[in-house]
One Martini backbone bead per residue (centre of mass of N, CA, C, O) as a GRO file, in nm:
protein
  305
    1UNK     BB    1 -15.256   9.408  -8.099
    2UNK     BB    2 -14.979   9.218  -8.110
    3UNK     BB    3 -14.891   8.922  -8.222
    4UNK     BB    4 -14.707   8.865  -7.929
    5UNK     BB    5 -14.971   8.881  -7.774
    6UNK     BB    6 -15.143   8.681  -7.914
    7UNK     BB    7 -14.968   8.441  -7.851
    8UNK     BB    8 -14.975   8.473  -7.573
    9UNK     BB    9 -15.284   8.441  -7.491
   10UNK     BB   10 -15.342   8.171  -7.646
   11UNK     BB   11 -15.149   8.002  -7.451
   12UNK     BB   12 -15.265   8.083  -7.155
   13UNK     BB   13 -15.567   7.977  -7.238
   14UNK     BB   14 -15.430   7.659  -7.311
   15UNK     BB   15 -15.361   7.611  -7.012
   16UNK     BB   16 -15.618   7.658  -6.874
   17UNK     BB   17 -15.798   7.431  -7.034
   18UNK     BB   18 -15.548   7.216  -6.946
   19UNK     BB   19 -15.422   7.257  -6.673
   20UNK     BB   20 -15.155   7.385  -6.709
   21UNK     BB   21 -14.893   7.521  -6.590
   22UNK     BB   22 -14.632   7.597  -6.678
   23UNK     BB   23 -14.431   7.832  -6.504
   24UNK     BB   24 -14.212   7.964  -6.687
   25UNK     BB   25 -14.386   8.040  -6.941
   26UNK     BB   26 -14.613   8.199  -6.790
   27UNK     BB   27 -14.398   8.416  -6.712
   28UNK     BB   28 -14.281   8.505  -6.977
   29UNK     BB   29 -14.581   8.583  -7.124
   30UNK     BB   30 -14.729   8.756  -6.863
   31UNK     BB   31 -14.495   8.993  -6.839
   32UNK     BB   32 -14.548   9.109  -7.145
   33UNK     BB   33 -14.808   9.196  -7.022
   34UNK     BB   34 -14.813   9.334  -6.745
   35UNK     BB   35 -14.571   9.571  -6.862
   36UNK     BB   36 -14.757   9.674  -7.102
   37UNK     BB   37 -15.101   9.657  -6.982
   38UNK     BB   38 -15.290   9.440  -7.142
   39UNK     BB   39 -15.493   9.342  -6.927
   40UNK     BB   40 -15.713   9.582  -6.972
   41UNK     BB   41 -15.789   9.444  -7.237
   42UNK     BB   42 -15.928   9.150  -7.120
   43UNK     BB   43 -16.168   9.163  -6.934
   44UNK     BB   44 -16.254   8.891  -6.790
   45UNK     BB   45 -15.980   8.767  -6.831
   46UNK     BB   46 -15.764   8.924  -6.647
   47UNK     BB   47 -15.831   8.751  -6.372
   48UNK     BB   48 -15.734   8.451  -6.470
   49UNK     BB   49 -15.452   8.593  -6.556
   50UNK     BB   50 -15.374   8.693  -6.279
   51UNK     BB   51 -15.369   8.430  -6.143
   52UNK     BB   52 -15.182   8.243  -6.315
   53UNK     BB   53 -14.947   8.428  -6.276
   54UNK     BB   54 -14.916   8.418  -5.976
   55UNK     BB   55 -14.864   8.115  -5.931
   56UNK     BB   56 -14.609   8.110  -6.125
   57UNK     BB   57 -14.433   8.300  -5.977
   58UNK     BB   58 -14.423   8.150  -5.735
   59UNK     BB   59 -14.298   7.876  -5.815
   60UNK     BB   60 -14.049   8.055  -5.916
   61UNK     BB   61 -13.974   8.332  -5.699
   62UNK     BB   62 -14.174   8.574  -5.845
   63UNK     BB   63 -14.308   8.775  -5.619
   64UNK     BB   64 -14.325   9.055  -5.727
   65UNK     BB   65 -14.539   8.944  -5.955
   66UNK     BB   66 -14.754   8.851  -5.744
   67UNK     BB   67 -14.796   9.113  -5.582
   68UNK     BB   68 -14.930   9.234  -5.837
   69UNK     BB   69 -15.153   9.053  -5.887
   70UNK     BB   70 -15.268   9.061  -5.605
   71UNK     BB   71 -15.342   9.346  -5.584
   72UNK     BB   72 -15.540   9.359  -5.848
   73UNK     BB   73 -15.747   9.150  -5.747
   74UNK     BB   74 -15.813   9.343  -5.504
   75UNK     BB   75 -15.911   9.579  -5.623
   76UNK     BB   76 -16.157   9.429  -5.755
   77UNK     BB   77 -16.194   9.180  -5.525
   78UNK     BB   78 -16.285   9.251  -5.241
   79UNK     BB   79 -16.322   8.990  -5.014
   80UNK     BB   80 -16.213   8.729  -5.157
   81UNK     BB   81 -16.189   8.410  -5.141
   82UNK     BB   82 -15.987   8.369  -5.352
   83UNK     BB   83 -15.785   8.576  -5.292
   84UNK     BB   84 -15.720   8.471  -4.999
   85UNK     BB   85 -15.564   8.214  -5.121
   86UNK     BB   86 -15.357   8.352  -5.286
   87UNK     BB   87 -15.249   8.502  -5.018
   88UNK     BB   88 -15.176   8.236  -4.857
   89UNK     BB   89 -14.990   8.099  -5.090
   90UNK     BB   90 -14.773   8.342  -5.075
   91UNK     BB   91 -14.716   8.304  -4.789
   92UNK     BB   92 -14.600   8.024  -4.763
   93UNK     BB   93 -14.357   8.071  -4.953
   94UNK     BB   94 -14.231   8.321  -4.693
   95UNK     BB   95 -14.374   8.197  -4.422
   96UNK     BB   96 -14.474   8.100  -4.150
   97UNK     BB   97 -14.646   7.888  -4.061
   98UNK     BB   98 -14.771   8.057  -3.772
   99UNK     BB   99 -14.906   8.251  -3.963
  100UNK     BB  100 -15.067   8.130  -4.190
  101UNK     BB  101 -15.271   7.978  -3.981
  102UNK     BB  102 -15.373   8.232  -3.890
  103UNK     BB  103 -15.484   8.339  -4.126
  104UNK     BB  104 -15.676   8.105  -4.199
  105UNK     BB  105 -15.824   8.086  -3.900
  106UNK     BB  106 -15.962   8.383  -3.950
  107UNK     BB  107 -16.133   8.303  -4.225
  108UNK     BB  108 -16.281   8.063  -4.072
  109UNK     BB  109 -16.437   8.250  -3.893
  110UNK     BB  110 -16.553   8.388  -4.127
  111UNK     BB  111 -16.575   8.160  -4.298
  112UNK     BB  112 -16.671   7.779  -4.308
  113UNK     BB  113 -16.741   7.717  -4.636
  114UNK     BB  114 -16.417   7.750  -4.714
  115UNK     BB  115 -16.288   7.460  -4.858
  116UNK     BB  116 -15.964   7.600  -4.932
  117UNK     BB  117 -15.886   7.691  -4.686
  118UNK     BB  118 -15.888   7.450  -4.556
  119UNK     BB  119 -15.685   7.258  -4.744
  120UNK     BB  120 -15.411   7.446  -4.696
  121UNK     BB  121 -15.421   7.415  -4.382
  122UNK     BB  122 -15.374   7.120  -4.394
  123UNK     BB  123 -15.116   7.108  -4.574
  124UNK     BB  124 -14.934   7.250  -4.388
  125UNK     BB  125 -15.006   7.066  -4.126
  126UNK     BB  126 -14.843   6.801  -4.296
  127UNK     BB  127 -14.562   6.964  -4.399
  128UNK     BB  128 -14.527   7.005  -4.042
  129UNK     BB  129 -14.604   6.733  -3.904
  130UNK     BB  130 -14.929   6.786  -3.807
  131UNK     BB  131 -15.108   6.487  -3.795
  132UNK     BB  132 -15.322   6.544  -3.560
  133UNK     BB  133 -15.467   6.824  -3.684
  134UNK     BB  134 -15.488   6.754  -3.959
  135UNK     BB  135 -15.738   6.551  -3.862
  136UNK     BB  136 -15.917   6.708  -3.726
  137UNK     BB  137 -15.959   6.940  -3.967
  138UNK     BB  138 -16.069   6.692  -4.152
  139UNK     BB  139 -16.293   6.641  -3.997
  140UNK     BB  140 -16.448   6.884  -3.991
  141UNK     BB  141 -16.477   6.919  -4.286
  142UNK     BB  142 -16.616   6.638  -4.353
  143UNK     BB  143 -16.888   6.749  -4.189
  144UNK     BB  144 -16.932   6.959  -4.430
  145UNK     BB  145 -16.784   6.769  -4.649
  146UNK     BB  146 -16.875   6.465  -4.743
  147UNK     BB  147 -16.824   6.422  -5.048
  148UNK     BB  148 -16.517   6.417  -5.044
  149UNK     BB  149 -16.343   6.191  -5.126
  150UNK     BB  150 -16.060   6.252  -5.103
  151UNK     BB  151 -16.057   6.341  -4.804
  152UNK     BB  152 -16.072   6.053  -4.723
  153UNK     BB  153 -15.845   5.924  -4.823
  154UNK     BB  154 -15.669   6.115  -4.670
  155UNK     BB  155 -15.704   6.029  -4.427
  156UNK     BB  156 -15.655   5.725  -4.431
  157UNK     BB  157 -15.345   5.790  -4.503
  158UNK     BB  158 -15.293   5.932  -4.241
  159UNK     BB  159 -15.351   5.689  -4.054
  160UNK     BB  160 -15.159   5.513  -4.196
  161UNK     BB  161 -14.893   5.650  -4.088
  162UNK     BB  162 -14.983   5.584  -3.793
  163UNK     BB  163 -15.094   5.287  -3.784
  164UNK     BB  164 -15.432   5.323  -3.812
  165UNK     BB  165 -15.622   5.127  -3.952
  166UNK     BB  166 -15.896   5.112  -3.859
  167UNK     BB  167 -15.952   5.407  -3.903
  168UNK     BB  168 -15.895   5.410  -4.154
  169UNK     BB  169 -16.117   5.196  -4.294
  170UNK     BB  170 -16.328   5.411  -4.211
  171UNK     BB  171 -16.288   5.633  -4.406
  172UNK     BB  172 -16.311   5.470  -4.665
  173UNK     BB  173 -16.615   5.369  -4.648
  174UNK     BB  174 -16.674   5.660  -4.723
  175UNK     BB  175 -16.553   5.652  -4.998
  176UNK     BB  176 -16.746   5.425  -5.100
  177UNK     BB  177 -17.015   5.539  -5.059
  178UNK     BB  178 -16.928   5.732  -5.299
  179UNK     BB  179 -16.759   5.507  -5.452
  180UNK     BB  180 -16.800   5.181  -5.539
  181UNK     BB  181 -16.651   5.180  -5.851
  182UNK     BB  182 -16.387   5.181  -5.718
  183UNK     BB  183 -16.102   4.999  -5.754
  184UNK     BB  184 -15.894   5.171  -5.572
  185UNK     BB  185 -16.066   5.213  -5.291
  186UNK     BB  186 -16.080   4.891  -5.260
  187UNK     BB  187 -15.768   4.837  -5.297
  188UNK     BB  188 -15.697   4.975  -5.053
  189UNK     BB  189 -15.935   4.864  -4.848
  190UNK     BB  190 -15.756   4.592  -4.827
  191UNK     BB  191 -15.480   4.702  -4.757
  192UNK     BB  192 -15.591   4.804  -4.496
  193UNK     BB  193 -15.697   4.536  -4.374
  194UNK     BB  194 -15.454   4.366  -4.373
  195UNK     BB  195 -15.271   4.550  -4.205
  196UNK     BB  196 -15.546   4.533  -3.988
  197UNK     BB  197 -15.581   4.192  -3.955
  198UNK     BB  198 -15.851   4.168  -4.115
  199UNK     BB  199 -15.831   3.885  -4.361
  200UNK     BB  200 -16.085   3.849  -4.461
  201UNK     BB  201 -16.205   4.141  -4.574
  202UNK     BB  202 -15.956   4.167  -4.742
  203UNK     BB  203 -16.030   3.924  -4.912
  204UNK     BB  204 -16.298   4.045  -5.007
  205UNK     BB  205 -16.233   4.301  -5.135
  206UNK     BB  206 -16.059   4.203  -5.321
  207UNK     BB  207 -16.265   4.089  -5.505
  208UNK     BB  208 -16.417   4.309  -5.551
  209UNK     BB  209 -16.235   4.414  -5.741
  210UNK     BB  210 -16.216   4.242  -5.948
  211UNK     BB  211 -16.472   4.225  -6.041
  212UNK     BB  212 -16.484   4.563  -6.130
  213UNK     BB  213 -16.258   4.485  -6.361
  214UNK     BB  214 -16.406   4.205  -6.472
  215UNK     BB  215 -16.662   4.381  -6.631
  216UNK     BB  216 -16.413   4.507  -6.854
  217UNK     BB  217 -16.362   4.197  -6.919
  218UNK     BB  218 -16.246   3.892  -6.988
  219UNK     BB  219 -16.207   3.591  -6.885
  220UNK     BB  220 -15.889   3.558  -7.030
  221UNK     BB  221 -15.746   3.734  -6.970
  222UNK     BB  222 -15.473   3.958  -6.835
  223UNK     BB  223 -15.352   4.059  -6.536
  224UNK     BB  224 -15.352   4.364  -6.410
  225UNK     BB  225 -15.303   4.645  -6.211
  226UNK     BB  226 -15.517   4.575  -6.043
  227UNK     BB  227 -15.571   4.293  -6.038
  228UNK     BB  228 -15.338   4.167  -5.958
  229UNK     BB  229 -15.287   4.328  -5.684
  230UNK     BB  230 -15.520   4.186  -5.581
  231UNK     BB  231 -15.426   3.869  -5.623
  232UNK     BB  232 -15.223   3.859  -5.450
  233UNK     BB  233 -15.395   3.957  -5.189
  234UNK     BB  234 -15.568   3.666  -5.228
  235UNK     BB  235 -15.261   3.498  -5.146
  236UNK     BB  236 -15.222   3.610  -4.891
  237UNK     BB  237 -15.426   3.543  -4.730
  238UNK     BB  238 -15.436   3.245  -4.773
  239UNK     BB  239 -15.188   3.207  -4.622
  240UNK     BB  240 -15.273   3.309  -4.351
  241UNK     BB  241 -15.538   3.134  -4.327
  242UNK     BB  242 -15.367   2.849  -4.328
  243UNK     BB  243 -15.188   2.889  -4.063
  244UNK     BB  244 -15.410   3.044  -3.903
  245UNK     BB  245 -15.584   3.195  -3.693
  246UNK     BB  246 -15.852   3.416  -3.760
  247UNK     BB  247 -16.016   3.751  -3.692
  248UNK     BB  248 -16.280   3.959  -3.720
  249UNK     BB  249 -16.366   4.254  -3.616
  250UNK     BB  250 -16.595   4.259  -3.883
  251UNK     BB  251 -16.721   3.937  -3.941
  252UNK     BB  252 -16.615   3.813  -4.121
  253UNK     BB  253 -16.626   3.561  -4.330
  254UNK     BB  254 -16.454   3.292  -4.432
  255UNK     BB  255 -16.368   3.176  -4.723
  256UNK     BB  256 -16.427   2.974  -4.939
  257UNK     BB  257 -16.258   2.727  -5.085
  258UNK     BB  258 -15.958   2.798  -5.003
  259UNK     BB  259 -15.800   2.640  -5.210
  260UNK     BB  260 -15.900   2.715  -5.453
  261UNK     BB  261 -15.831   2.991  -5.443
  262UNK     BB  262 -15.512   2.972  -5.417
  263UNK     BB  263 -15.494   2.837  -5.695
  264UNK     BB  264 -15.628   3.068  -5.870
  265UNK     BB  265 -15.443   3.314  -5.744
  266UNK     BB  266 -15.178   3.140  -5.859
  267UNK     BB  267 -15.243   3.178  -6.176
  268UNK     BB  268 -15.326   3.483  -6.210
  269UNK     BB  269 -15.022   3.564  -6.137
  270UNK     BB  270 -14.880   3.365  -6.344
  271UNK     BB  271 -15.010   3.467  -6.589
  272UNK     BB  272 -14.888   3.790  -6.606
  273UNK     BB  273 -14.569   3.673  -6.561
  274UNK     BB  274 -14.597   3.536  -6.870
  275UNK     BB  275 -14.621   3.766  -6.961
  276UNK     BB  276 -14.354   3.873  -7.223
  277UNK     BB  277 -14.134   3.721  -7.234
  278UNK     BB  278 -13.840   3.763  -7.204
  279UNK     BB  279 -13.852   4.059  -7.048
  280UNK     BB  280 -14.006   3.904  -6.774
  281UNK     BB  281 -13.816   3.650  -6.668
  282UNK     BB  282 -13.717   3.755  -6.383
  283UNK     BB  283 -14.007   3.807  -6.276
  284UNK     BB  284 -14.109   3.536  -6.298
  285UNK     BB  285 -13.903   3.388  -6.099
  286UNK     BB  286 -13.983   3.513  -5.859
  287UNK     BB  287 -14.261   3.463  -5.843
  288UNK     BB  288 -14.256   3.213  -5.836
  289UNK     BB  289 -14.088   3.183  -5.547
  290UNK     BB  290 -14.342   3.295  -5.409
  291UNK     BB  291 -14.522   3.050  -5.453
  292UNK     BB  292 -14.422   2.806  -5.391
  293UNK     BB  293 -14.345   2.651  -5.111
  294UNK     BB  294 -14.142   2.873  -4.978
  295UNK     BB  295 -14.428   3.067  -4.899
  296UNK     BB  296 -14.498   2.881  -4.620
  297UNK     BB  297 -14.252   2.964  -4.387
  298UNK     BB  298 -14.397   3.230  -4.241
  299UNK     BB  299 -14.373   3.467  -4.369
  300UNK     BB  300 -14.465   3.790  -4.404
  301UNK     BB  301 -14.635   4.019  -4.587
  302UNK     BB  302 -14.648   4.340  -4.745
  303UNK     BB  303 -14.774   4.625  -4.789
  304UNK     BB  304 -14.718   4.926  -4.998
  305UNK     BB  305 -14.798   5.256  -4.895
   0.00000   0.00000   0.00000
């Protein structure tokens, strides 16, 4: 085998152990094992290589270099749930919608296990804005694969979009129940409790994600990533429980010593965006201005989700 096969094969094999896409790369590397026949010679590495390769000629519009790689794999090993995937993928990118899910869809009635092809499924019916159909087959999908926290996290944002908070919240619960430290599902789930105005957990929550921030930081550290934006969240929760009278779905009961709370998470706020020097100046003036008194206003803010 010539230096330039070596050179390459060491490439294309440096991309699959970093995960690494690169797909005009992986094409131009790939094309030149392919058409001289070289992958003959890489025994079991041969399949992972015919893999990657279909999946980058997809990528960048190479559906014949695609259709031969899923060819070779085909015939090596028939009836492969691999295997059907990437031909589910290579489908996507120039079959209708409604060919696809239908080819999904006889998959799963054969083998409902396979957990690739129900992601797929969903992606199809995401892309395709069918955000309804999408929600039942996630929901079917996480009855059998319950562990899958990504899972959970995409339902609940699926039901964000629809404004359904509610739903979002129960779905993120579950989310927690499998990651309860992480501070990102925790500072969600309270920036969607905070939508569906349930007010008090919303608080709570914020508070939990600090607190998980907060156990490998020093007590006087500055604010940062998930923690600032928690403080934040408990600054808009303490206007708004000052403002009015607020109830909540989960019986959250509500902060004690509201002000003290408003207190400490305006200082908290301020304490970050005074760090920086001259560079943060505009960003410092902005957010002063947002906790001042004009912050009273009855104005409410949400969040960005």
């Amino acid at each position: 085998m010539s230096a330039s096969f070596g050179s390459a094969l060491h490439s294309l094999a440096n991309y699959r152990a970093h995960n690494t896409r690169a797909s005009q790369e992986v094409l131009e590397k790939g094309k030149l094992l392919l058409n001289s026949n070289a992958a003959s010679k890489l025994g079991d590495d041969a399949w992972a290589f015919l893999e990657q390769l279909a999946l980058a000629a997809i990528d960048v519009a190479k559906y014949d270099v695609a259709d031969e790689c899923i060819r070779q794999l085909a015939a090596k090993f028939p009836e492969s749930p691999r295997v059907d995937v990437l031909t589910g993928i290579r489908m996507e990118a120039t079959q209708p919608p409604q060919i696809v899910l239908k080819f999904y869809e006889e998959l799963l009635e054969a083998d409902s296990s396979n957990a690739a092809i129900y992601k797929r499924q969903i992606s199809v019916l995401i892309r395709t804005g069918k955000i309804e159909q999408a929600v039942l087959k996630l929901s079917e999908y996480l009855d059998t694969f319950y562990s899958d926290v990504e899972g959970w996290v995409e339902l609940a944002e699926l039901y964000s979009s629809c404004n359904q908070y509610t739903f979002a919240t129960q779905a993120l619960s579950h989310a927690l129940l499998l990651a309860p430290q992480n501070p990102f599902y925790v500072l969600q789930f309270a920036e969607t409790a905070y939508s569906a105005d349930d007010i008090p957990l919303a608080a709570k929550m914020f508070m939990l994600a600090i607190d998980i921030v907060d156990r490998h930081t020093s007590d006087e550290s500055i604010p940062t990533g998930v923690s600032i934006r928690a403080w934040y969240g408990v600054k808009l929760c303490c206007r708004v429980l000052s403002e009015r009278s607020c109830s909540s779905a989960s019986e959250t009961p509500l902060p004690r010593n509201l002000n003290l709370l408003d207190e400490l998470a305006t200082e908290r706020v301020l304490t970050a965006y005074s760090a920086g020097g001259t560079d943060n100046a505009t960003g410092r003036e902005l957010v002063s201005s947002w906790m001042g008194p004009s912050d009273r206003s009855g104005t409410r803010l949400h969040f960005v989700h």
